[in-house]
TORGUDO-226505 format. One record per residue (C-alpha): residue number from 1; x, y, z. Coordinates in Angstrom, 3 decimals. Each point is the difference from the previous one (the first is absolute). Layout:
N
drenza NUM | px X | py Y | pz Z
...
end
This chain:
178
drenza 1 | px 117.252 | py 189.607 | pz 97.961
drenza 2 | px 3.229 | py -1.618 | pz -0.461
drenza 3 | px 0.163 | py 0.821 | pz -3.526
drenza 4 | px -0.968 | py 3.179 | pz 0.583
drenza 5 | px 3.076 | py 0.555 | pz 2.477
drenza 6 | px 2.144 | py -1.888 | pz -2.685
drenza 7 | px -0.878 | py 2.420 | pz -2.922
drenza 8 | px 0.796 | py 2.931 | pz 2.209
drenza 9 | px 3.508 | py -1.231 | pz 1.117
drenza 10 | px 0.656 | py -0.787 | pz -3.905
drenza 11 | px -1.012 | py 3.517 | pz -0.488
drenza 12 | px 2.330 | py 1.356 | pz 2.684
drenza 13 | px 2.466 | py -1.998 | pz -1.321
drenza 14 | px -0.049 | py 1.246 | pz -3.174
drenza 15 | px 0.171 | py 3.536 | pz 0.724
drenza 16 | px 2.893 | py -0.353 | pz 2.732
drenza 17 | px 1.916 | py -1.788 | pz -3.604
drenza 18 | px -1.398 | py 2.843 | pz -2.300
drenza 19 | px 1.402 | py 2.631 | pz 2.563
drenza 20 | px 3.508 | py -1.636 | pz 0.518
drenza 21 | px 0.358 | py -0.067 | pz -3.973
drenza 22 | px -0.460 | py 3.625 | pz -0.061
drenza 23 | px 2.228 | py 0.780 | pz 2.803
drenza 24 | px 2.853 | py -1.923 | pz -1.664
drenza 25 | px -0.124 | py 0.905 | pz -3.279
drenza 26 | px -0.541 | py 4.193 | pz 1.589
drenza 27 | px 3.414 | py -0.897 | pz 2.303
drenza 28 | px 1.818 | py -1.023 | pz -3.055
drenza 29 | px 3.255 | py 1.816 | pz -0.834
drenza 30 | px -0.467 | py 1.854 | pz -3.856
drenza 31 | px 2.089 | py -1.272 | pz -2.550
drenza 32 | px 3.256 | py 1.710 | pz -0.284
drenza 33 | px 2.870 | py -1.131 | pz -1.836
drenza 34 | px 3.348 | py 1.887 | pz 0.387
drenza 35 | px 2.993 | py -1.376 | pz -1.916
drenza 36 | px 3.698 | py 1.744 | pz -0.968
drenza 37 | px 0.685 | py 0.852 | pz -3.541
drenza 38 | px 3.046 | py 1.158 | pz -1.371
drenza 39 | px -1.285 | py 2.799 | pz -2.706
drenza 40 | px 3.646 | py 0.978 | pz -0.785
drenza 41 | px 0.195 | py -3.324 | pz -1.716
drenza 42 | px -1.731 | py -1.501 | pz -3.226
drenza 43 | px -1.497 | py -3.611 | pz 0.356
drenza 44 | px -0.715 | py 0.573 | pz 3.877
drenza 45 | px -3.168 | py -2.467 | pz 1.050
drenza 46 | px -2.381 | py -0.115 | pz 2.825
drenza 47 | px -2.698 | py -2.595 | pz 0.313
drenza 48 | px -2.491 | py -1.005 | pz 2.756
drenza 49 | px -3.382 | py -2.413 | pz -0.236
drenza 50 | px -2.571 | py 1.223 | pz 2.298
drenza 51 | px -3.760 | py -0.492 | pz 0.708
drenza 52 | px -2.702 | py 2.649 | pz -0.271
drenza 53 | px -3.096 | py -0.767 | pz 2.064
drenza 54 | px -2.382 | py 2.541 | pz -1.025
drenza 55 | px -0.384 | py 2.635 | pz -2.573
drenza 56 | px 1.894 | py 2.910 | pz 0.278
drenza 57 | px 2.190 | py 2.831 | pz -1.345
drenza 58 | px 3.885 | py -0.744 | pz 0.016
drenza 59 | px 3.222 | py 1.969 | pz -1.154
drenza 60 | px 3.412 | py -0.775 | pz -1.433
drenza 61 | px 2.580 | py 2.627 | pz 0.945
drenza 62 | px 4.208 | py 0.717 | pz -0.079
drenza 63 | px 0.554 | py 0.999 | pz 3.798
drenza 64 | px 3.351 | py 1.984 | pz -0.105
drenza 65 | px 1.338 | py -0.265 | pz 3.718
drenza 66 | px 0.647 | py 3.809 | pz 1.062
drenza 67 | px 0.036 | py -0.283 | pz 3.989
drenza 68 | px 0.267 | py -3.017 | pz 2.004
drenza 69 | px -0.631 | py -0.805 | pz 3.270
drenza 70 | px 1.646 | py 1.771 | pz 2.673
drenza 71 | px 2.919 | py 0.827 | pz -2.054
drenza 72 | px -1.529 | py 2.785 | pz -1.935
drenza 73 | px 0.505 | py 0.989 | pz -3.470
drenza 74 | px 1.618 | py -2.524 | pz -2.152
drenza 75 | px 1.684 | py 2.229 | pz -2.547
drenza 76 | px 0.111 | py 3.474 | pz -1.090
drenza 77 | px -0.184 | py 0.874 | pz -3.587
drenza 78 | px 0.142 | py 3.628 | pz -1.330
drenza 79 | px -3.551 | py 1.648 | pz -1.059
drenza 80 | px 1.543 | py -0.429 | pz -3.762
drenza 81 | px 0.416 | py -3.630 | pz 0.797
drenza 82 | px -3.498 | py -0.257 | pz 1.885
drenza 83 | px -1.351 | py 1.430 | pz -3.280
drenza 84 | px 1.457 | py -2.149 | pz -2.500
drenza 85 | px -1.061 | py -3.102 | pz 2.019
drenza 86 | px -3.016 | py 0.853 | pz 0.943
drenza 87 | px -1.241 | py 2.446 | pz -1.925
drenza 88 | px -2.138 | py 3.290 | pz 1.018
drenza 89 | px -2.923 | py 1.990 | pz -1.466
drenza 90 | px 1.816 | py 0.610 | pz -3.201
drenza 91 | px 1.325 | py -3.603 | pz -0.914
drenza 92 | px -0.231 | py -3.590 | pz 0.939
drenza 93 | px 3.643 | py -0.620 | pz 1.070
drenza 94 | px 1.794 | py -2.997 | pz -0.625
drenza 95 | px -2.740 | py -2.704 | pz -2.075
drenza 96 | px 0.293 | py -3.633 | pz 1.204
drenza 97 | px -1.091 | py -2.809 | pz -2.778
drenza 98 | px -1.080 | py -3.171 | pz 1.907
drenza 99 | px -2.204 | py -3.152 | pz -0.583
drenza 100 | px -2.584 | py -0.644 | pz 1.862
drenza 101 | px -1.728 | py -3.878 | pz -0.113
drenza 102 | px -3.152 | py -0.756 | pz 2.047
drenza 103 | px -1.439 | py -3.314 | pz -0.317
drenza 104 | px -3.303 | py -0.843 | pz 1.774
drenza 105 | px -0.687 | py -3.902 | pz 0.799
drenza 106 | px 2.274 | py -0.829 | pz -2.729
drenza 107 | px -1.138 | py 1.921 | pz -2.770
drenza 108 | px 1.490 | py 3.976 | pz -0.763
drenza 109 | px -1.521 | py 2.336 | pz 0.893
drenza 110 | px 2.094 | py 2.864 | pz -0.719
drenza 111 | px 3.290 | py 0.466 | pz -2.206
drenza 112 | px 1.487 | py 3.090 | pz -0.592
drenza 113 | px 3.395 | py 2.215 | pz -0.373
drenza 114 | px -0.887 | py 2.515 | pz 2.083
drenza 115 | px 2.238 | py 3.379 | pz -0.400
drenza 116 | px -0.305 | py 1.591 | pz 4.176
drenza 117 | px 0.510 | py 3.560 | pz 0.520
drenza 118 | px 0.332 | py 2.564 | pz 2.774
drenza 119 | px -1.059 | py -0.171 | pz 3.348
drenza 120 | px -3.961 | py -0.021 | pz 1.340
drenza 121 | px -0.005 | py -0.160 | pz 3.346
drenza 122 | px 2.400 | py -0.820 | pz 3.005
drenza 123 | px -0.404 | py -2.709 | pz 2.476
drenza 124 | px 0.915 | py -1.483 | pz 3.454
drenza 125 | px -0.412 | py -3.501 | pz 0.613
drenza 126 | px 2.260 | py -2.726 | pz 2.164
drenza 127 | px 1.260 | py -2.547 | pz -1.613
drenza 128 | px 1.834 | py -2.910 | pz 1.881
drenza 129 | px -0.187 | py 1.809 | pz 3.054
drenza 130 | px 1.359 | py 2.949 | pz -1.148
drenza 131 | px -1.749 | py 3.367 | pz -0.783
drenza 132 | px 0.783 | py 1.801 | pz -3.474
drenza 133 | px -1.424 | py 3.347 | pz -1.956
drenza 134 | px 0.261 | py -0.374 | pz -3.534
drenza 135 | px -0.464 | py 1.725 | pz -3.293
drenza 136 | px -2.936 | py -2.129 | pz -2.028
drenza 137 | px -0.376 | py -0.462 | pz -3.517
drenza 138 | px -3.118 | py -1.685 | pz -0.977
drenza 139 | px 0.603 | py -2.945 | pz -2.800
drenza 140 | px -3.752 | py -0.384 | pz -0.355
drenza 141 | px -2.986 | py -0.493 | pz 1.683
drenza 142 | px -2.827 | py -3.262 | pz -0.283
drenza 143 | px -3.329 | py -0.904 | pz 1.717
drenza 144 | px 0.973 | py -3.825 | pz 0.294
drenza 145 | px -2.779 | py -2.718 | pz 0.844
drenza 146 | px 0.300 | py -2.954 | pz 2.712
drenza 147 | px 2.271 | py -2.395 | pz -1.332
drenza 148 | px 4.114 | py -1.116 | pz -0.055
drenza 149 | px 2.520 | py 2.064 | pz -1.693
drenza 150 | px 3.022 | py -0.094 | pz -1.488
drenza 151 | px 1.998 | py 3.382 | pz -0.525
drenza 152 | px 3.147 | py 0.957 | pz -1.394
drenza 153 | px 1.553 | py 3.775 | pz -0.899
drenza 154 | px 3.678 | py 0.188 | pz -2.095
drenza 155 | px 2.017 | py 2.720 | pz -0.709
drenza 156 | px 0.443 | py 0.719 | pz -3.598
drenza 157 | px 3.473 | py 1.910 | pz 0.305
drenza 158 | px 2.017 | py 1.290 | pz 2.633
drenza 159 | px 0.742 | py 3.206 | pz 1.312
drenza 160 | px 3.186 | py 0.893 | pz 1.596
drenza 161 | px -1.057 | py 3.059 | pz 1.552
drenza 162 | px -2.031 | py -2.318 | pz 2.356
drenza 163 | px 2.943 | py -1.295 | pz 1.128
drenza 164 | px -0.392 | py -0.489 | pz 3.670
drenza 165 | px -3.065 | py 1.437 | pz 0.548
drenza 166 | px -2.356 | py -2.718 | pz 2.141
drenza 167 | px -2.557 | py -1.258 | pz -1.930
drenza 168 | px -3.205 | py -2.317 | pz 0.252
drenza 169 | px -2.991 | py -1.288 | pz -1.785
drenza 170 | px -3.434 | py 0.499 | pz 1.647
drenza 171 | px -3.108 | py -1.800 | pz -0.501
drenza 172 | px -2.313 | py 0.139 | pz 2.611
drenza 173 | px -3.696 | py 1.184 | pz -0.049
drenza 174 | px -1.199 | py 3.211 | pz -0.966
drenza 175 | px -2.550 | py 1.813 | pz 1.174
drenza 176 | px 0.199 | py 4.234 | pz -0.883
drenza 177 | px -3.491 | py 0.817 | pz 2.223
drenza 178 | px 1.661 | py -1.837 | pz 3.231
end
């Protein structure tokens, strides 16, 4: 009987483990990377090593800053301007050449020059406690497996018409259904 008893307490056990795994890894924050980049200027580097846990879609993107926090727009720029920059249905705007180096557990796994263009989407996020809405530019997108990574993006010239205008590079996880 006692081993009986036994068995079903390992069992228990077990499960109680099996369920706290789950609840962890479902509580964990997604990976999001957020670092400034000054596009105005050639040479400009950004760099992080992170850890992907499980399989899943991710996306590189230029974040250009255009309202932050409480303070409200961050610049205003005529519609010619807006155009040129960022482009609208009849051209690109303003093309930004970068270099984008992923290396997974050592080895690459992605090397490219990368030329960005226009503007896909915009986003809200916070951001060291502060809230911002931003223009995004995707860089590119990847479906990256469990393991440690390296990454690290470039600009390939600069642009003085970015002069002053915010700017970050995103990686964080991507998911278009959610």
């Amino acid at each position: 009987m006692n081993n009986v008893v036994l068995g079903l307490v390992k069992k228990i056990q077990q499960v109680v483990v099996l369920l706290c795994c789950v609840l962890l890894v479902a509580c964990t924050e997604p990976l999001s990377i957020i670092k400034p980049l000054d596009v105005s200027k050639v040479d400009q580097v950004v760099s992080s090593e992170f850890e992907v846990k499980k399989a899943e879609g991710y996306r590189a993107a230029l974040n250009f800053i255009i309202e932050r926090g409480e303070f409200g727009a961050v610049g205003q720029l005529s519609q010619e301007q807006e155009d040129e920059l960022w482009g609208n249905s009849n051209k690109p705007g303003t093309l930004i050449p970068v270099k984008f180096k992923l290396l997974r557990d050592g080895e690459v796994f992605f090397d490219q020059e990368i030329v960005t263009d226009g503007i896909c989407c915009y986003q809200r996020y916070e951001h060291e406690g502060e809230m911002f809405i931003a223009r995004v530019r995707v860089v590119w997108f990847f479906f990256l497996q469990p393991g440690k990574y390296q990454l690290e993006l470039r600009t390939l010239e600069g642009f003085e018409k970015f002069r002053g205008i915010e700017t970050y590079m995103e990686f964080s996880r991507f998911s278009p259904k959610h």
